[in-house]
Backbone bond lengths (Angstrom), bond angles and torsions (degrees), N, CA, C in turn:
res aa  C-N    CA-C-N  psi(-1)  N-CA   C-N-CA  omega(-1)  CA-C   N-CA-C  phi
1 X - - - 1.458 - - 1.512 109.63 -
2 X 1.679 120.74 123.51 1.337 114.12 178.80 1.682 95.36 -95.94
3 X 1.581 100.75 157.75 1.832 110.76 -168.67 2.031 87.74 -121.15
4 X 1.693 94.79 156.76 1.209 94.36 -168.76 1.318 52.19 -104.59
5 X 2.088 99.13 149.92 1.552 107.73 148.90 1.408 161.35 -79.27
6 X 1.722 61.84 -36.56 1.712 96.95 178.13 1.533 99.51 -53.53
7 X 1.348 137.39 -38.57 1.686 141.13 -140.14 1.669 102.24 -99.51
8 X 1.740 114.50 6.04 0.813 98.68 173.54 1.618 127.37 -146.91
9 X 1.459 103.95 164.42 1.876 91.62 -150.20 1.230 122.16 -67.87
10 X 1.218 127.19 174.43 1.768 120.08 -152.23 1.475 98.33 -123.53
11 X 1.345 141.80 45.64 1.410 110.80 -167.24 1.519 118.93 -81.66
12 X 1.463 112.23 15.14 1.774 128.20 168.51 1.224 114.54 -146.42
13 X 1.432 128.74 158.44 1.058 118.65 177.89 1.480 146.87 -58.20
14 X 1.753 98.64 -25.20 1.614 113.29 152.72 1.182 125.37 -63.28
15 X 1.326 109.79 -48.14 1.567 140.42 -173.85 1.651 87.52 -39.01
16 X 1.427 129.18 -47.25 1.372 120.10 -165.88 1.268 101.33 -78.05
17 X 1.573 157.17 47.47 1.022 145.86 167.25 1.653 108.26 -174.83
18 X 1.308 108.53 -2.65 1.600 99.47 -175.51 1.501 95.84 -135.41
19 X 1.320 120.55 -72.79 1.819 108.26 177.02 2.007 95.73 86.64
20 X 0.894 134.04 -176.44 0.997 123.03 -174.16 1.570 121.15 -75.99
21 X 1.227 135.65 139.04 1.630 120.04 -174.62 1.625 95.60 -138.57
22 X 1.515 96.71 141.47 1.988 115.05 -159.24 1.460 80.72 -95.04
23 X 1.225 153.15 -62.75 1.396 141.06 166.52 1.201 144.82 5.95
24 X 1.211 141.19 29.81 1.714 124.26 -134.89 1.929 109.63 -91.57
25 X 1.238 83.76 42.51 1.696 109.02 171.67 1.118 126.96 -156.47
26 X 1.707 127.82 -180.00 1.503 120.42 -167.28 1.332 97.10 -91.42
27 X 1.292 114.23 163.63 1.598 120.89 169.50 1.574 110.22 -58.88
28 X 1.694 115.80 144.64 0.851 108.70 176.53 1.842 107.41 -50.03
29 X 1.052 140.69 -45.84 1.468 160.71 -150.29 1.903 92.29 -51.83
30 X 1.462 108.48 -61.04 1.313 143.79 -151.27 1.622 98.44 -80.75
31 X 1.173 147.22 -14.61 1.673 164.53 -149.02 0.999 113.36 -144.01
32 X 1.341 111.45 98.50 1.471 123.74 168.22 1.809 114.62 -51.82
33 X 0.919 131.47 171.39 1.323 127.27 172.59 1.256 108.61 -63.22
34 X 0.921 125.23 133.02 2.203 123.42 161.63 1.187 101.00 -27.56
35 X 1.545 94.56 -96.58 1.561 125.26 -158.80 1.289 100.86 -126.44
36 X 1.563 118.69 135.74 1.380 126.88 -178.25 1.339 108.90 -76.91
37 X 1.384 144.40 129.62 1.641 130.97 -160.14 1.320 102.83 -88.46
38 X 1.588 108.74 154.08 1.579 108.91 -178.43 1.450 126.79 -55.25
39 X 1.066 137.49 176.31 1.285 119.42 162.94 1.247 121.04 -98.35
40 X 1.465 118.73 149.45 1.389 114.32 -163.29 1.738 110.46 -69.82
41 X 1.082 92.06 135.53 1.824 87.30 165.83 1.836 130.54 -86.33
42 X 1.007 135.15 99.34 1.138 157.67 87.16 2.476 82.91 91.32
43 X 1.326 71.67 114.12 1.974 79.68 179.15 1.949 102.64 -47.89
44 X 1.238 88.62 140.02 1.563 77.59 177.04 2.033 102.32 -124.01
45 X 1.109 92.11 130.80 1.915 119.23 -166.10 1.454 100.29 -27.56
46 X 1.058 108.96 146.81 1.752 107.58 -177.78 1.712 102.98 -90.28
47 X 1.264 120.78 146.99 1.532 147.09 -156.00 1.600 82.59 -70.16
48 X 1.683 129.45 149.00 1.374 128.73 144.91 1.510 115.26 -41.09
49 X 1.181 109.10 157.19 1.726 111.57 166.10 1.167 123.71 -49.85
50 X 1.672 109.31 -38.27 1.984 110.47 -177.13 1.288 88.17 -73.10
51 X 1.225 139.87 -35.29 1.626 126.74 -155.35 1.592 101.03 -62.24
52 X 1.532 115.79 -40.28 1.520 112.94 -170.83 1.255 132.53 -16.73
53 X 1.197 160.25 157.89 1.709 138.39 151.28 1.374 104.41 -87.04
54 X 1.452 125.86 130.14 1.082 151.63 145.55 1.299 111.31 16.21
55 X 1.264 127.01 -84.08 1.335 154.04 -130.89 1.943 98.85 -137.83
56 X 1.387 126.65 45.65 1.468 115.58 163.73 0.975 126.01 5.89
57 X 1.263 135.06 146.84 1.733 123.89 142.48 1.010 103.96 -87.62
58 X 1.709 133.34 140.55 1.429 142.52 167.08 1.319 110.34 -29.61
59 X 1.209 99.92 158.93 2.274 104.57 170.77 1.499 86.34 -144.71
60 X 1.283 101.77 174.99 1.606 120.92 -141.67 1.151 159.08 48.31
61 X 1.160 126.30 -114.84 1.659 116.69 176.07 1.287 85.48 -98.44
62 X 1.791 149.18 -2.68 1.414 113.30 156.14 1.497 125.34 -89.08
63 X 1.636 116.05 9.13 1.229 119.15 -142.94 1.725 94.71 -71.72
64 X 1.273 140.83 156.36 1.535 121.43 176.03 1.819 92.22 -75.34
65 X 1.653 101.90 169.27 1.300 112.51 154.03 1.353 123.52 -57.99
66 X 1.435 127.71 159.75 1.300 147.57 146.91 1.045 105.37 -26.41
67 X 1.737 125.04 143.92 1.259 146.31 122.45 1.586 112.23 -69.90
68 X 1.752 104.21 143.32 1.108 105.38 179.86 1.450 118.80 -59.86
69 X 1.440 125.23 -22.76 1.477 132.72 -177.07 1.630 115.12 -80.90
70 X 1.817 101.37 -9.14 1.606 117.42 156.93 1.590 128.25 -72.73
71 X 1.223 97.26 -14.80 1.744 98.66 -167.59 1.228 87.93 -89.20
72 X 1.770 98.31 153.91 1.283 130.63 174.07 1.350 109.24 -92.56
73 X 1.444 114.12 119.50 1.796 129.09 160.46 1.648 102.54 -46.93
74 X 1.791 90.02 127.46 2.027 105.62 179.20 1.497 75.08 -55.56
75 X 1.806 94.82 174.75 1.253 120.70 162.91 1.487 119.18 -101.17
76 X 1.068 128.80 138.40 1.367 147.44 175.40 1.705 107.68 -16.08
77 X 1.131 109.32 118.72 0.989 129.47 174.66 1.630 117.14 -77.43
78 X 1.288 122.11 104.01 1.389 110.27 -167.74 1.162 110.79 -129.88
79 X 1.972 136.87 113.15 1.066 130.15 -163.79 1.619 118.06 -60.29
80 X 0.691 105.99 -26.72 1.487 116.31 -151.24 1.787 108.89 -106.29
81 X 1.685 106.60 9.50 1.233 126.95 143.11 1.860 112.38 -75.54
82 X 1.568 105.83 -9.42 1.713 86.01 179.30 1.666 104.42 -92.20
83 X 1.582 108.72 143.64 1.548 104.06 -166.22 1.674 95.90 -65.88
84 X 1.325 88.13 124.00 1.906 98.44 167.97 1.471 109.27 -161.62
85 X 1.383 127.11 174.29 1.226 124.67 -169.91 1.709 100.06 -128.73
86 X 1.333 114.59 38.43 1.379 105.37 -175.15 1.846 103.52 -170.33
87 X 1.582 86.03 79.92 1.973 85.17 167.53 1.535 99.44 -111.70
88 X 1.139 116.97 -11.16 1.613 107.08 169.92 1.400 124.54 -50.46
89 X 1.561 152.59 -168.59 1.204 143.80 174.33 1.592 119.35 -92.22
90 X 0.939 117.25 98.71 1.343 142.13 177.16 1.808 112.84 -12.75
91 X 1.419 127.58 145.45 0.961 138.60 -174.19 1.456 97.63 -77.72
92 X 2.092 122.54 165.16 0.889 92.34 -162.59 1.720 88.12 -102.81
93 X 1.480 147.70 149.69 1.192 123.22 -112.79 2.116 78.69 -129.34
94 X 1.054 130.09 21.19 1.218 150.08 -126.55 1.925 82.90 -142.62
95 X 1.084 96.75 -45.10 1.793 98.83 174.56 1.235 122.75 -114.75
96 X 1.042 114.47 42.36 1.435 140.78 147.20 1.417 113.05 -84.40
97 X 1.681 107.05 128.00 1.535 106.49 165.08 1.592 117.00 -66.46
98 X 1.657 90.50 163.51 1.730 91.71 -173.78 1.699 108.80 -86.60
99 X 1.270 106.37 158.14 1.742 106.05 -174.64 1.564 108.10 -121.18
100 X 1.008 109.19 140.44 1.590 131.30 -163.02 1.345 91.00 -137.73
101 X 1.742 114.56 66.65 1.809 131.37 152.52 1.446 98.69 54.20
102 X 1.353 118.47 34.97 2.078 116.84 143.51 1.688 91.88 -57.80
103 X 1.702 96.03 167.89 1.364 106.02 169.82 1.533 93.17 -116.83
104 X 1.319 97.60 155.46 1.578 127.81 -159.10 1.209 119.47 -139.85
105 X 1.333 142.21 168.21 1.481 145.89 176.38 1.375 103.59 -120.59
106 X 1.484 130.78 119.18 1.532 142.04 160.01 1.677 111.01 -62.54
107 X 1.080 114.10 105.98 1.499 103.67 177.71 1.620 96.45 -90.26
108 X 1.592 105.54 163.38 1.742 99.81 172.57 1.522 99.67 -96.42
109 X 1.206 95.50 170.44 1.668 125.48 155.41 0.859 139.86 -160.12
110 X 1.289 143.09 142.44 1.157 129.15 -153.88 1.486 140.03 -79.40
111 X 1.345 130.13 138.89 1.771 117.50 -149.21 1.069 100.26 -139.55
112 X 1.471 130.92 139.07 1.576 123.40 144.29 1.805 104.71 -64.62
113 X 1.146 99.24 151.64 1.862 108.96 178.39 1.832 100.34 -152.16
114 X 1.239 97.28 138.68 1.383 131.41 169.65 1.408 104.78 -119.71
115 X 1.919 109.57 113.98 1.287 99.53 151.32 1.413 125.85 -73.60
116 X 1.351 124.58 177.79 1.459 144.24 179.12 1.202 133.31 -163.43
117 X 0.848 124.04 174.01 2.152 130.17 -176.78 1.230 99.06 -127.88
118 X 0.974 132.15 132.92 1.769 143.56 156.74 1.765 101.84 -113.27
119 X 1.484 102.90 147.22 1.775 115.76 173.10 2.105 94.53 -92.58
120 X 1.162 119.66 156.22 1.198 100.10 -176.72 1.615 112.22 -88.57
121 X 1.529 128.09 13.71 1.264 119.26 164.24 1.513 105.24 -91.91
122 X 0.915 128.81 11.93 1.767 136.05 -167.09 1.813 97.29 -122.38
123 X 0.937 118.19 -10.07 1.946 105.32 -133.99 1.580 98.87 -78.77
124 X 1.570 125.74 -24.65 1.355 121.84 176.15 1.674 114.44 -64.79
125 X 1.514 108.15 -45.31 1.151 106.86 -159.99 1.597 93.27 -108.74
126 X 1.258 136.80 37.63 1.502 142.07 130.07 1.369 117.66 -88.29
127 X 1.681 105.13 -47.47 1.554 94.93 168.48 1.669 121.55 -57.38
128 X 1.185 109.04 -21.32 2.217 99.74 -167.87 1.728 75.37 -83.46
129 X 1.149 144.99 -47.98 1.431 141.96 -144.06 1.851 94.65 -73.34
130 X 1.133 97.43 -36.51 2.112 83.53 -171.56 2.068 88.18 -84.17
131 X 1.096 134.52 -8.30 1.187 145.76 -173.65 1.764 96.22 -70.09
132 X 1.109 92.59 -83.92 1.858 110.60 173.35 1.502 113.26 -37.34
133 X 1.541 122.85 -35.74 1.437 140.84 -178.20 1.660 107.05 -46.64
134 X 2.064 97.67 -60.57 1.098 129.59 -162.21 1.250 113.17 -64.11
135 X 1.570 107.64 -53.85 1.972 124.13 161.57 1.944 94.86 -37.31
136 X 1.307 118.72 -64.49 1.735 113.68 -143.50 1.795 87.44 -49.00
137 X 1.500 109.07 -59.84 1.460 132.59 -156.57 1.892 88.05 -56.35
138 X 1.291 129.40 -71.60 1.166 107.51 -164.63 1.712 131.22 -67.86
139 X 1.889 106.87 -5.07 1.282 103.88 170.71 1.580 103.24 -74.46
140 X 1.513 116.74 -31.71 1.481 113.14 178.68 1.654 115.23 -45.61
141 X 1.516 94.89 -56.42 1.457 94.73 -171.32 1.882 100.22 -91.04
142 X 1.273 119.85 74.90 1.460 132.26 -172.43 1.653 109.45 -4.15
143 X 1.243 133.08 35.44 1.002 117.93 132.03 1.485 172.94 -126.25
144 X 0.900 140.13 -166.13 1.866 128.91 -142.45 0.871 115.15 -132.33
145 X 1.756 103.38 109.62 1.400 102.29 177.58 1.403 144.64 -61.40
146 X 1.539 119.33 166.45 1.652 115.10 -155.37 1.459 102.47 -142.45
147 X 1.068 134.61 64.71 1.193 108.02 161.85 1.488 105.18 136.22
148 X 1.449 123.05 150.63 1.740 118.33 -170.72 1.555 113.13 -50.68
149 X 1.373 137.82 148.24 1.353 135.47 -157.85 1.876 86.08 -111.56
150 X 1.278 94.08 143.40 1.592 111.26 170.61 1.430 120.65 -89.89
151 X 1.248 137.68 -163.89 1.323 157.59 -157.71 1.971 104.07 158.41
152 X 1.401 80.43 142.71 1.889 71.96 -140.54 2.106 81.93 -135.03
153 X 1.378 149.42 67.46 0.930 145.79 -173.39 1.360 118.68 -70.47
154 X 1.403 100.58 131.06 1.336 101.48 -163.79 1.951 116.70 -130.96
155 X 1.389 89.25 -1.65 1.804 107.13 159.57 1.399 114.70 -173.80
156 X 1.719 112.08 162.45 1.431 115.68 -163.84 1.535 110.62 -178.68
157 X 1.592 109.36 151.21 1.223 109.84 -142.60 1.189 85.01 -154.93
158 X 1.407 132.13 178.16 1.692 140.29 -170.83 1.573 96.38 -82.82
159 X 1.364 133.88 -20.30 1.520 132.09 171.42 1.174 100.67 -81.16
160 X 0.805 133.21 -54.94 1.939 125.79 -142.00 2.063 95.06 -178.06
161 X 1.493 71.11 173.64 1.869 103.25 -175.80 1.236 116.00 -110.27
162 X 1.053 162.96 143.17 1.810 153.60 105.98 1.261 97.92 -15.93
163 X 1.244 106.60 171.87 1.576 132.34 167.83 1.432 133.01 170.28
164 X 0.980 125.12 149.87 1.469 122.41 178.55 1.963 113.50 -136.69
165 X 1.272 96.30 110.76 1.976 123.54 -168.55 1.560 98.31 -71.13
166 X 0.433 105.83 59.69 2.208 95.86 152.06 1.271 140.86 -81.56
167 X 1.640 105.63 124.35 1.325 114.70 164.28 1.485 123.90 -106.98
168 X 1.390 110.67 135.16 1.437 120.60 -158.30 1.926 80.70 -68.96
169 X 1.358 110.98 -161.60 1.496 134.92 -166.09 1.202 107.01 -174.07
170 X 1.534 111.08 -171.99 1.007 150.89 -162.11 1.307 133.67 -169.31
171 X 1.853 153.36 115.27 1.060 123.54 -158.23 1.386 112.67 107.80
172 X 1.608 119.18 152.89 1.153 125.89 175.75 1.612 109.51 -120.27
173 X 1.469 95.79 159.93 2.120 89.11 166.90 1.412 101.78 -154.38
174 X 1.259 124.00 141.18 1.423 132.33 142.31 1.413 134.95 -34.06
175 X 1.565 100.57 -8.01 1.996 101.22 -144.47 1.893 67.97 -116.32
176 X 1.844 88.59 163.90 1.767 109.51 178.34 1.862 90.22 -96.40
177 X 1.354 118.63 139.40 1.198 131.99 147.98 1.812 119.88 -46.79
178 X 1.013 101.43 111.56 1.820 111.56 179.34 1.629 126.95 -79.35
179 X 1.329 121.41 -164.88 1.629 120.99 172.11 1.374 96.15 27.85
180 X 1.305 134.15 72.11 1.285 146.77 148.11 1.478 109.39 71.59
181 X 1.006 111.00 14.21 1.805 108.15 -174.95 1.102 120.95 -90.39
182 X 1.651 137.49 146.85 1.076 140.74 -169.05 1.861 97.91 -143.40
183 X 1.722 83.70 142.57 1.716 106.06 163.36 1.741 108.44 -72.31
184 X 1.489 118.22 120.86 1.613 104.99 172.03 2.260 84.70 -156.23
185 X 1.297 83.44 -178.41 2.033 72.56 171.27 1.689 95.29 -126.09
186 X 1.488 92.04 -174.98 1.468 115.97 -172.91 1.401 106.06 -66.82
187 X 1.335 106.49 153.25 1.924 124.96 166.66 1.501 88.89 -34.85
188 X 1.505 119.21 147.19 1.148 122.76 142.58 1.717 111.98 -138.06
189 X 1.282 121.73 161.58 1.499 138.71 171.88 1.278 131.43 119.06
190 X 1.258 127.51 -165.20 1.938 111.20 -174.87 1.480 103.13 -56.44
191 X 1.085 104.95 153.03 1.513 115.74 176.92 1.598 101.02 -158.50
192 X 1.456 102.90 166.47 1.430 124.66 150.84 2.032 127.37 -59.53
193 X 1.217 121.26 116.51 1.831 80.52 162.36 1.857 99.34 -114.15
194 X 1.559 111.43 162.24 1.297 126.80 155.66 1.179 116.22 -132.38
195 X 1.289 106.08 151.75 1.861 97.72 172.39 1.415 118.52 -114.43
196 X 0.995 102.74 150.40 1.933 101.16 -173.83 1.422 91.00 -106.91
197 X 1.372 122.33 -171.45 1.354 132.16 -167.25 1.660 94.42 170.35
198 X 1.538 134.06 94.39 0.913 119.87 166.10 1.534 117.33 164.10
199 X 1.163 167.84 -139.31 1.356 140.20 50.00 1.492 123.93 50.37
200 X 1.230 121.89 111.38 1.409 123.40 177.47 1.595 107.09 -83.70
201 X 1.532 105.25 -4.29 1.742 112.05 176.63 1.291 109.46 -71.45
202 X 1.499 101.54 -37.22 1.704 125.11 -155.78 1.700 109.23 -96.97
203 X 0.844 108.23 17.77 1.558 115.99 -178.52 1.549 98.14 -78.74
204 X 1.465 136.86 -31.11 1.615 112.51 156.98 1.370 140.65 28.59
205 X 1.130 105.31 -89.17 1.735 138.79 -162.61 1.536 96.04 -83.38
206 X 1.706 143.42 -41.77 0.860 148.03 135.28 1.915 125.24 -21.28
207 X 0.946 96.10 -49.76 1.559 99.28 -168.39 2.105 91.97 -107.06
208 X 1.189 115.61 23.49 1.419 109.50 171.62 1.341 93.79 -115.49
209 X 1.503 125.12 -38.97 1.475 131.94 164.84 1.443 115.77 -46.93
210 X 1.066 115.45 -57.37 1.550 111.83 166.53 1.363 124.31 -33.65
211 X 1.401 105.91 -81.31 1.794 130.44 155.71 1.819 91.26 -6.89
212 X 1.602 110.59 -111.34 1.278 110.81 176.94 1.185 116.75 -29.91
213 X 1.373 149.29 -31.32 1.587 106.94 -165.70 2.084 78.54 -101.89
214 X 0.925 140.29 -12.40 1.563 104.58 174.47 1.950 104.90 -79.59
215 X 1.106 114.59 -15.07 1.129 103.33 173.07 1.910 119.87 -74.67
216 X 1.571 114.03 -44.46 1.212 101.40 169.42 1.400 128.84 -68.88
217 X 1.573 119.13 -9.71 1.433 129.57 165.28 1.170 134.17 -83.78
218 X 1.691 100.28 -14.55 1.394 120.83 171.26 1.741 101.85 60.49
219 X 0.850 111.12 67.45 1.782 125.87 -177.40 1.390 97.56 -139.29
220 X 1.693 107.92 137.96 1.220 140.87 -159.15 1.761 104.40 -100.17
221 X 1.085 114.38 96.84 1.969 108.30 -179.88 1.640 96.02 -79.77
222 X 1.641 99.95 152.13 1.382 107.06 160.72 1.506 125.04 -75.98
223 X 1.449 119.45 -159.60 1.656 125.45 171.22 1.340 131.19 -64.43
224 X 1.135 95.57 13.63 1.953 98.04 -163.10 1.657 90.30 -155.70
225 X 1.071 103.92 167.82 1.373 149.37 148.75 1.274 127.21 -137.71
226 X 1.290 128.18 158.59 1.180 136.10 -134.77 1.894 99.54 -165.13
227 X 1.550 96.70 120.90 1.308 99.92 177.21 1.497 114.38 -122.04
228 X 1.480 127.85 133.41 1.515 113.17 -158.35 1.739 93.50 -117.25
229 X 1.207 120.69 113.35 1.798 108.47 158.49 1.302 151.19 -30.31
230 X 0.942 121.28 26.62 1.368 121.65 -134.85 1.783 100.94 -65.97
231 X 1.031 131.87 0.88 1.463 136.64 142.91 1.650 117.07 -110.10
232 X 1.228 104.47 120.00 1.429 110.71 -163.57 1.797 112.65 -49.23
233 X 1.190 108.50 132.32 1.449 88.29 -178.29 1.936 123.38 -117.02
234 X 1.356 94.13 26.94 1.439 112.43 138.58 1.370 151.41 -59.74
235 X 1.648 97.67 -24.90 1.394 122.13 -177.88 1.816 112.54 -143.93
236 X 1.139 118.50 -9.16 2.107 131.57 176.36 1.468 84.42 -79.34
237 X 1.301 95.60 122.78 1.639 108.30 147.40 1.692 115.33 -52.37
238 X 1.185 138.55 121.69 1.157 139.09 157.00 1.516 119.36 -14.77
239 X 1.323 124.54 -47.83 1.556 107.67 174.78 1.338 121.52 -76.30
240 X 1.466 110.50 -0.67 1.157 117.35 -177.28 1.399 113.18 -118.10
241 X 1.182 118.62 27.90 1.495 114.54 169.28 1.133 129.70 -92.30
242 X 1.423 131.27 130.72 1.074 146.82 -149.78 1.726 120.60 -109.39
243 X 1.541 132.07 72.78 1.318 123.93 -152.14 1.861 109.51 -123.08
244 X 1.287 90.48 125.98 1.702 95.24 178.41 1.480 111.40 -73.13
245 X 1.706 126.81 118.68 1.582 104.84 177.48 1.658 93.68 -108.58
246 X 1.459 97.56 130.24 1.655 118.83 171.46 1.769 109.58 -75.18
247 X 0.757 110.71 158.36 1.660 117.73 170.71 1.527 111.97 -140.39
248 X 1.144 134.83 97.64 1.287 122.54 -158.82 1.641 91.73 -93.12
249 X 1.597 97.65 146.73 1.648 94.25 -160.52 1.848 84.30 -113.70
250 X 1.406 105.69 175.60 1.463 125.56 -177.48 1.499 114.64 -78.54
């Protein structure tokens, strides 16, 4: 379901662009593939009759379970199987001009992401905390981050928001991502950009600008918004934070 925004009431600063959303993910449209699946390997010829073993092991619902020395190793996890146009090392995103609602193209790339819930007296310093989460997990699985980390909201209510924290990468691994984390890439497609400059309290006046100009353009936003760091905010003083907000339009 796309929401006109403009048409609806603001009594928070999300509240002006999201309102409640049944979704608690990106549109298929908006999600690059995860992981590209292996390719199947190739039927292999059935054994002669003498070859058979004797004595089967059952199949079906009597078959016993697996031994652990039965399971099959996942297959290789390889970033740069997610469709994107950017595993090279990232621009530095800090020298980028600021945008005042041009339309733009989201390219993906690829991210570990942890969803999360923030209350909105918490919501700055929950978002850097599932941020910091994401850093421990990808030095585990050796890889290196690339590029400003997102926050990607995807429902919200007069308490709190949903959300899901991504940091793009770099690098491949063998190993599965843990504490709930998953390989997938960034929003991509037409969108809105704005730039904030300030306070993540003070974003206000920002997200009322939005509101108005899709209302005098009469342009339809999708389920999400999407806020990109483009000064890390693990380490930016708060008045000095620097954040691109995307609007992915219909």
């Amino acid at each position: 379901m796309m929401v006109n925004v403009s048409a609806r009431p603001l009594p928070r600063r999300l509240l002006l662009v999201l309102a409640l959303l049944a979704v608690p993910a990106l549109p298929a449209t908006l999600r690059a593939q995860d992981v590209a699946p292996p390719a199947a390997a190739p039927p292999a010829a059935a054994p002669p009759a003498a070859a058979a073993p004797a004595n089967p092991a059952p199949a079906g619902p009597d078959a016993p379970p697996l031994d652990d020395d039965d399971m099959i190793a996942p297959p290789m996890i390889d970033p740069r199987a997610v469709e994107t146009q950017n595993v090279a090392p990232a621009p530095d995103p800090l020298k980028r001009p600021d945008g005042f609602g041009e339309e733009s193209v989201m390219k993906p790339v690829p991210v570990l992401m942890k969803p999360g819930h923030a209350n909105w007296d918490d919501a700055f310093k929950t978002i850097v905390a599932a941020l910091k989460e994401i850093d421990a997990e990808m030095a585990r699985l050796k890889l290196k981050p690339n590029g400003a980390s997102f926050i990607i909201y995807t429902a919200t209510d007069d308490l709190g928001f949903d959300f899901e924290a991504a940091v793009p990468f770099e690098g491949a691994t063998a190993d599965k991502p843990q504490n709930g984390m998953m390989f997938s890439a960034s929003p991509a497609g037409r969108a809105l950009r704005f730039t904030h400059r300030g306070p993540y309290d003070s974003m206000d006046p920002t997200y009322e600008q939005i509101a108005n100009l899709l209302d005098a353009k009469d342009l339809e936003a999708q389920d999400l918004y999407v806020e990109e760091y483009r000064s890390d905010p693990r380490t930016t003083p708060e008045d000095d934070l620097v954040i691109d907000i995307w609007v992915p339009l219909k």
